[in-house]
N, C-alpha and C positions, 0 to 999 in steps of 0.2 A: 504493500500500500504506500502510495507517494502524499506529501503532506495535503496534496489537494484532497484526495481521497478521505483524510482524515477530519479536514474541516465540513469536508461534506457528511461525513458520520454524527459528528457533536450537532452541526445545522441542522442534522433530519431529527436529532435526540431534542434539540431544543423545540423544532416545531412538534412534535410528538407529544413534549410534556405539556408543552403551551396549548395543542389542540384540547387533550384531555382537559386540561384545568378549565378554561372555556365554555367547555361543554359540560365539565360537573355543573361550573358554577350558573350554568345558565337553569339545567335541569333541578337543580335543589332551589332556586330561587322563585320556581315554578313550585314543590313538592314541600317544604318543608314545611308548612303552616299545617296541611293535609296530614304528612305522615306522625305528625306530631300527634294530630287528634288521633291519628290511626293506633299511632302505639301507645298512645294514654290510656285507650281501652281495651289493651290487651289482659290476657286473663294470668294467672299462674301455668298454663298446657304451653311446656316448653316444643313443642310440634307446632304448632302453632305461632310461637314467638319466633323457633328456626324460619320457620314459609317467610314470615315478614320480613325478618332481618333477611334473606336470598333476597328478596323479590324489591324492595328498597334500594339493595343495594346494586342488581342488576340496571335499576332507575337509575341511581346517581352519580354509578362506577363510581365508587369511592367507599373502601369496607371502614375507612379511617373517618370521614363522613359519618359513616352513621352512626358509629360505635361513640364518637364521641357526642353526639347527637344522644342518642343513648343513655350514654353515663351524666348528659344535662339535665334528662329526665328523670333519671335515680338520685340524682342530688337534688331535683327539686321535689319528690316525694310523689311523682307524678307515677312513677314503676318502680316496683321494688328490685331489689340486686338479683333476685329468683328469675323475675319477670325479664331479668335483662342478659340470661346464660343462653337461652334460644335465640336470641337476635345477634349475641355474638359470634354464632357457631352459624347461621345463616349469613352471616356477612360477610366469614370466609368462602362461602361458597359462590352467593352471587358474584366475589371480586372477578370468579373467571368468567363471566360474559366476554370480558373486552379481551382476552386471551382466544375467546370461540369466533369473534368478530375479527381479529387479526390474523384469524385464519384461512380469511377468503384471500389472501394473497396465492391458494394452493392454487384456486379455480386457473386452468390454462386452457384456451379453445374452449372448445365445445359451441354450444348456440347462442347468437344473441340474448337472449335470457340471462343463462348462466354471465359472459362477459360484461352485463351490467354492474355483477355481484364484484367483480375485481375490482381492488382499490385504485387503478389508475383510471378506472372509471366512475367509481363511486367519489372518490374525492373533487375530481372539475365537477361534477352535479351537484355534490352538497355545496361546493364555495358558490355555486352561479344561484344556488336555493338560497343560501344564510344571505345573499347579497339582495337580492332582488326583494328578500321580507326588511332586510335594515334600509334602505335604502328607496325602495318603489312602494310596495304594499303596505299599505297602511288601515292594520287591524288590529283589535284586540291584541295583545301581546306578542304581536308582530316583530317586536324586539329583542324578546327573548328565543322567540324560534329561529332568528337568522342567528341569532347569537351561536345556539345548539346547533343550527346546520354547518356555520362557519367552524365553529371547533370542529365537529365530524371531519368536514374536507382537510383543517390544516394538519388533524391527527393523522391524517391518511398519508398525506404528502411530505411529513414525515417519516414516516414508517417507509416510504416508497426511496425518499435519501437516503435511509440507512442503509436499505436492502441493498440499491443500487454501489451504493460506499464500501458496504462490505462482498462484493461480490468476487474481487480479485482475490480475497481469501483462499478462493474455493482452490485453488491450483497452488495455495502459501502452505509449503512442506512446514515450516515452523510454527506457523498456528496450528497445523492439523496435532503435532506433537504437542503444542500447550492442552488442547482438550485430550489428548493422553493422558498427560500428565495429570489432570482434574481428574479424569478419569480412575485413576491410581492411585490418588492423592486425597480421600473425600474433604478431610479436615479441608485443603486449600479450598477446595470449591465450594464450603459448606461459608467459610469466612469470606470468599469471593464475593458468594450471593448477597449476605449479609450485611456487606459493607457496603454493595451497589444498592441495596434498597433504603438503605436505612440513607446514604447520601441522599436520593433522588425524591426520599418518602413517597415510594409509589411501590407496590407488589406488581401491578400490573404493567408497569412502564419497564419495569424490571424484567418481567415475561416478556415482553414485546420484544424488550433489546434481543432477550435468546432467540424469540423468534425472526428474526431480521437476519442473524447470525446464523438460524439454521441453511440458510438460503447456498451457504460456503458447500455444505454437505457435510463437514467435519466432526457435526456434534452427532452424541447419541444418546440412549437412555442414562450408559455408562457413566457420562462424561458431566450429564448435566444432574442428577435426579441428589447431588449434594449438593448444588447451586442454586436448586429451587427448596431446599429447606433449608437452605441460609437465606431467601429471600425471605422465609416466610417470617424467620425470628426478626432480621432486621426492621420489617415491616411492621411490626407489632411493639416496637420497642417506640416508636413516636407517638402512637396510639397509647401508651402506656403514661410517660410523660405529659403528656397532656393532658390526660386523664387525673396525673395526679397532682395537679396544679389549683384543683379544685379542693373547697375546705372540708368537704365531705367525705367522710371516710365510707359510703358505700359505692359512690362516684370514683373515689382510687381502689375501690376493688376491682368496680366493670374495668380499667387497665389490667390488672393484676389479672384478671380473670383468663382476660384475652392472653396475655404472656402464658398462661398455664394452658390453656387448649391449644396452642399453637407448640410449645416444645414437647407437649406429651404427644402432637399430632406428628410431630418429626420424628422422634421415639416409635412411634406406632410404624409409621411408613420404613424408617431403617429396619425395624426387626422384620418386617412382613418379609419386604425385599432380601433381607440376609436369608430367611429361612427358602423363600420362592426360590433364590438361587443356588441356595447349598445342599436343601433338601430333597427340591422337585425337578431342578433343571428347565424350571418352564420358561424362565427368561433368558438364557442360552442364546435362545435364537435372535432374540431383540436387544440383546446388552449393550452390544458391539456395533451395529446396524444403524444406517444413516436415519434421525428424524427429523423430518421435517417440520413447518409450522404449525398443520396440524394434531403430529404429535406431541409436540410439545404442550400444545391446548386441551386434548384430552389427558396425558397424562397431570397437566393440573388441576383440571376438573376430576381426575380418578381422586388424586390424592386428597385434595379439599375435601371432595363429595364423601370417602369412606371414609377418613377423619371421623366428617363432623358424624354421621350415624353410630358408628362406633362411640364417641362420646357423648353423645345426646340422651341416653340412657342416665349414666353414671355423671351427668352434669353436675348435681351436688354435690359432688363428693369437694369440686374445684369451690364450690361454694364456702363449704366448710374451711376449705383449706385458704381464701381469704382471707378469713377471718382472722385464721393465725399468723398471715403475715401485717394484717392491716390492723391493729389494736385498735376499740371504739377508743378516743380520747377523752380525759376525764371532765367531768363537766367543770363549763366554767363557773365563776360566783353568779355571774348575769343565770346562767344556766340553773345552778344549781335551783338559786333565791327562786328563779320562776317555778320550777318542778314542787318546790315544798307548796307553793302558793297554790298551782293546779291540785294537788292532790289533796285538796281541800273540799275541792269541787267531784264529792263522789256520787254519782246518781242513786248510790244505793242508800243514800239519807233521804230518796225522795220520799219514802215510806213515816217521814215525819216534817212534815213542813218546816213546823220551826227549827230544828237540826240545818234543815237544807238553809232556810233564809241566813243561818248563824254562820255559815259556813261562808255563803257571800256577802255575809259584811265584814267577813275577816279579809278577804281577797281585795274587795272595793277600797278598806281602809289601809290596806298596802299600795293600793293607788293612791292614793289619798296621800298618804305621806310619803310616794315616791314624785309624785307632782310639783309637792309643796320644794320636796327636797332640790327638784329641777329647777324650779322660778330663783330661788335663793341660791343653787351655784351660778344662775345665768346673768344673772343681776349680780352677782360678786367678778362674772367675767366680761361684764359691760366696763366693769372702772378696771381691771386687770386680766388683759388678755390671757389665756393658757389655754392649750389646745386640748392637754387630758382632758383639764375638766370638762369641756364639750363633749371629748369621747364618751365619758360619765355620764352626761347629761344624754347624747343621743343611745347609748344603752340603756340609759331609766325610760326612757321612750318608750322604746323598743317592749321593754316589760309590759309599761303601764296596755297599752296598745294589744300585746296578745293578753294580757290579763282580764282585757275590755271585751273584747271577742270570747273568747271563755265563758265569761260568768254573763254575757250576754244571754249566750248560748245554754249556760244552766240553769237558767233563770226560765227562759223560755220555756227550757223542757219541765219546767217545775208548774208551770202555771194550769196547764189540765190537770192536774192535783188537789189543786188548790180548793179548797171550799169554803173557808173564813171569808168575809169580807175583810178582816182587819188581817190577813194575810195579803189578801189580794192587794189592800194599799200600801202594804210593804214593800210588794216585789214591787210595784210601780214604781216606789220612793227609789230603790236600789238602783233599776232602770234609768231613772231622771239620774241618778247621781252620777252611774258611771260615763255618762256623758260628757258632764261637766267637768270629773277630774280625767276624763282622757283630754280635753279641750285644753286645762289646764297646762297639761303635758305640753301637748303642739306651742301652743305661746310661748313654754318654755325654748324650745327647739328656735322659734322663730326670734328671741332675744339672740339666743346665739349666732343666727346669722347674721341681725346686725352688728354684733360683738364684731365678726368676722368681715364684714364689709367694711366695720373702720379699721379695723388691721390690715388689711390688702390694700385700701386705698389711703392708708397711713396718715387718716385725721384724728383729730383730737377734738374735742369738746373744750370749750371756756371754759376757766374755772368754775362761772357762775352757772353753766349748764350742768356740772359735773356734781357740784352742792343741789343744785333741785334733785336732780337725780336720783341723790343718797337719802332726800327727805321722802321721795315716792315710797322708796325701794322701803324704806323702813313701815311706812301704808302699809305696800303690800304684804309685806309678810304679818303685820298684825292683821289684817285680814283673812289670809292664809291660814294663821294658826287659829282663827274664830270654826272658820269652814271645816277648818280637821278637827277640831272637837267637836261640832255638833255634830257629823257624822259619826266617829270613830267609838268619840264618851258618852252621843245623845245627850249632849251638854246644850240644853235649850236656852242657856244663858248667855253661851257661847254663840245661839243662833240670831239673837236678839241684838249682840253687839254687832253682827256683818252690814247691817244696811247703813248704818251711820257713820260708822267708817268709811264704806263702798262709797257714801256721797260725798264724805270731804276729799275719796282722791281722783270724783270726777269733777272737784271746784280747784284742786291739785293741777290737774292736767288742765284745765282750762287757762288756769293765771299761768302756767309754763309756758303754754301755747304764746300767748299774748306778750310772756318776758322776750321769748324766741323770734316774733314777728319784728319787736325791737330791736334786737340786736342783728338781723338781718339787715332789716334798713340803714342800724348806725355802721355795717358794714365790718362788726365782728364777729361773725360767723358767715362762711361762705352757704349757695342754693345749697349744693349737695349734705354740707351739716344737717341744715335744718329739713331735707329727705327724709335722716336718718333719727333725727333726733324724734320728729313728728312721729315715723313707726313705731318706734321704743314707747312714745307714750301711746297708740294707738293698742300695743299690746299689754300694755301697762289695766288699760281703762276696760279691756275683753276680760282679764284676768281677775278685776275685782268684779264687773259683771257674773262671772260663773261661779264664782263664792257669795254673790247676793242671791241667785236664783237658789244654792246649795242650803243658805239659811232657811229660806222662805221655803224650799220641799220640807225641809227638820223642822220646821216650825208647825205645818200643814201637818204630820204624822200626829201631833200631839192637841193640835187646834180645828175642829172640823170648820167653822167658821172660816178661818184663814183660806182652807183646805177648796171651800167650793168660790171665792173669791179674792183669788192669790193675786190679780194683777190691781185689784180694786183696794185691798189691804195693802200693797204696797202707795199705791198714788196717796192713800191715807197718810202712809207715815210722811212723807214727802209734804204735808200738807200740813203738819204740825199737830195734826190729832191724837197723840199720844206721845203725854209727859214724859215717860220711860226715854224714848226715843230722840225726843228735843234736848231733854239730859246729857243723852251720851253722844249726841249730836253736837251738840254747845261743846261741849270736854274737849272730844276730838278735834274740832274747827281749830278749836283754840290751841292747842298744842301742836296740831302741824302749821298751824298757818305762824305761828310763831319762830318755828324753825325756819320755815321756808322764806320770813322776813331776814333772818339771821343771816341765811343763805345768799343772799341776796348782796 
């Protein structure tokens, strides 16, 4: 082979790998919404899971494709690791389509029929097809199909360089002697294969080069059948990695999985073939014996196909054995804290109401003071940036959030139970609350983004923005801590203090507003400040809002009165119609408005 020859080899490998990738990418752009749902509902019948995983993957020529596709679905909880051993052992198998496809290079003469089927015919058709849909036709996903026909042609027209590039082989007395030598040698050919797939991360691009190369005459069963189960490890070793790049430990099994069906399926194919040749002499006649493209395509479709049936039986066994390379990891605090809080919520308290309702006010009051606990680190990283604490606060989230879903969801299943009326207004109460302190939550989260927006846009607040701030901040958490005792202690005392606070720190947020419009104009503080300063209080005045509606449900449990005129009993207090509340109204005016003069 002279250097031209050789550029023309890597050229036909380049457009080869380039057509295939094209054409995955066209066809799974088309499929993947589809197979998604397809394989969400697949059942535990690993026969079942094999057909799909084949049939997928003959769709998207690509077993790395699916498997990681796959193992997205076992991390998201969508198929279990069970559900995911038949799609792996099918995905080996679909890979050889494009191996059966690259075998119409054999078709020679015969009738225009069959000559259509040849790749120096089939490839000018598909480019003139992929061209004429990107290009002229204009339909529905007209885009993607010249896309898929365009890859087809330029897969071809590769495969047609190689063959062409490697054809003065066929008369190269030295390469005939390296496939000797493979031949003699499995370990080389075994590490050959392995290393050109796991380069190229393709199984099938891997098959193709052999077959391109059978074209010399040179290879044969001998020569090659250590080269295709080193492509098969090398190929599975990306699929492996990738797989375990995900934080789910049944998601790095599906890798693991596949590395274990693939070298126990090279294991299987060695011993068959040692015993076929030492014992029966049935491959005698073919050892030795030139193959061709299509030999090489059905014997990877033998090997894949008897593989995966021979293992598809005894699938769990690789399951198990996961398990022991993959240790569950131990729960985290976030982890652990939410598991004790769920396992509060057992349905089989439903057999006594009151146990059940106890049970989620112990869950809601973990919201409750994980909320509380969020508005106070977030308001402490408003005046001092730190990014843990955010971490902290968007994992208190996190909790509060699935805690909310939970005991929604117990709550609901409790209520055809229910026969008290004065149960029935409990769960309601519970219902209302956990609303409020998931709401809670969120406000927290969205303090921290403005935390984080004046850190990346490296503003600062006036002093005198910085003192209101701290006299809010101090608002809010007395209100806060009103809210979590009247829920947590049923401290109705606690319920009766939240409105008159809630109002002096929406007279709070009003004179801030009004300091902030000033110093805008006297032109110390830039627009963007007061963006951000305005959010802060806008989630400032949400935050005592869902601690007033919090009072006023705890108040409602214990006041039926309040209870059938909640909005009407609140315009009262606002209206001065209750000494109590003008009391503690006057107190508090006077004590913040006092600071916030200081502040000033």
């Amino acid at each position: 082979m002279t250097v031209f020859d050789f550029i023309s080899l890597f050229g036909g490998l380049a457009l080869f790998l380039y057509g295939m990738r094209i054409m995955g990418d066209g066809l799974k752009s088309q499929s993947t919404g589809t197979m998604k749902r397809v394989m969400g509902h697949m059942t535990g019948n690993p026969l079942l899971s094999f057909i799909l995983g084949m049939l997928v993957t003959a769709l998207i020529q690509s077993s790395t494709a699916t498997i990681v596709l796959t193992a997205g679905l076992v991390s998201a909880g969508v198929l279990t690791l069970h559900q995911s051993l038949g799609i792996i052992l099918g995905a080996n198998v679909g890979t050889t389509i494009t191996a059966q496809i690259i075998r119409l290079l054999d078709i020679d003469g015969g009738t225009s029929i069959l000559r259509l089927f040849k790749p120096s015919t089939l490839a000018p058709i598909a480019a003139i097809v992929g061209i004429l849909f990107i290009m002229v036709i204009k339909v529905k996903n007209a885009g993607t199909i010249g896309t898929i026909a365009m890859g087809f042609g330029i897969l071809f027209t590769g495969l047609l360089n190689m063959t062409s590039a490697v054809a003065p082989l066929s008369s190269s007395e030295s390469f005939a002697n390296l496939f000797v030598t493979l031949g003699n040698q499995p370990i080389l050919g075994f590490l050959a294969g392995a290393g050109v797939a796991f380069l190229i991360q393709s199984s099938s691009a891997s098959v193709g080069i052999l077959q391109a190369l059978s074209v010399t005459g040179q290879l044969s069963l001998g020569s090659i059948y250590a080269i295709l189960l080193g492509i098969y490890l090398g190929d599975c070793v990306t699929t492996s990695l990738v797989c375990g790049l995900s934080s789910s430990a049944d998601s790095k099994r599906t890798g693991i999985v596949h590395v274990m069906f693939n070298i126990a399926g090279m294991l299987l194919i060695f011993v068959v073939l040692t015993i076929l040749r030492a014992a029966t002499g049935l491959l005698d006649n073919i050892w030795s014996s030139p193959i061709t493209s299509g030999g090489i395509a059905n014997t990877h479709t033998i090997f894949k196909l008897g593989t995966a049936l021979l293992l598809l039986p005894v699938c769990g066994i690789f399951e198990k054995l996961s398990h022991r390379v993959i240790k569950d990891a131990p729960p985290s605090e976030k982890e652990a804290r939410l598991s004790s809080q769920l396992a509060l919520l057992d349905p089989a308290l439903y057999s006594s109401c009151a146990l059940a309702l106890e049970s989620a006010r112990k869950t809601i009051s973990t919201m409750a003071d994980l909320s509380h606990d969020g508005v106070d680190a977030a308001l402490d990283v408003l005046a001092s940036y730190d990014a843990s604490t955010i971490s902290e606060i968007n994992a208190n989230e996190d909790i509060i959030d699935s805690l909310a879903d939970h005991t929604s969801q117990y709550l609901v299943g409790l209520f055809p139970r229910i026969k008290s009326p004065h149960f029935n207004d409990t769960l309601n109460f519970y219902l209302k609350c956990i609303s409020e302190f998931e709401r809670i939550g969120d406000y927290a989260v969205n303090l921290t983004e403005n935390a984080t927006e004046l850190k990346e846009k490296k503003i600062a607040f006036s002093d005198y923005a910085k003192n209101e701030l701290a006299v809010i901040c101090e608002a809010l958490n007395e209100v806060m801590d009103y809210a979590r005792a009247a829920f947590a202690d049923d401290d109705i005392a606690a319920a009766r203090r939240i409105e008159p606070v809630e109002e002096v720190i929406d007279n709070l947020v009003a004179a801030m507003r009004e300091n902030h419009l000033q110093r805008l104009k006297d032109g110390t503080c830039s627009a963007i400040q007061g963006i951000i300063f305005s959010d802060i209080l806008i989630n400032a005045e949400r935050i005592s809002d869902q601690c007033s509606n919090i009072g006023i449900y705890a108040l409602s449990e214990h006041d039926p009165e309040i209870a059938q005129n909640q909005h009407i009993y609140k315009q009262n207090l606002h209206r001065g119609t209750s000494e109590e509340y003008n009391a503690l109204y006057s107190e508090r005016q006077k004590y913040y408005m006092e600071k916030f003069k200081v502040s000033l």
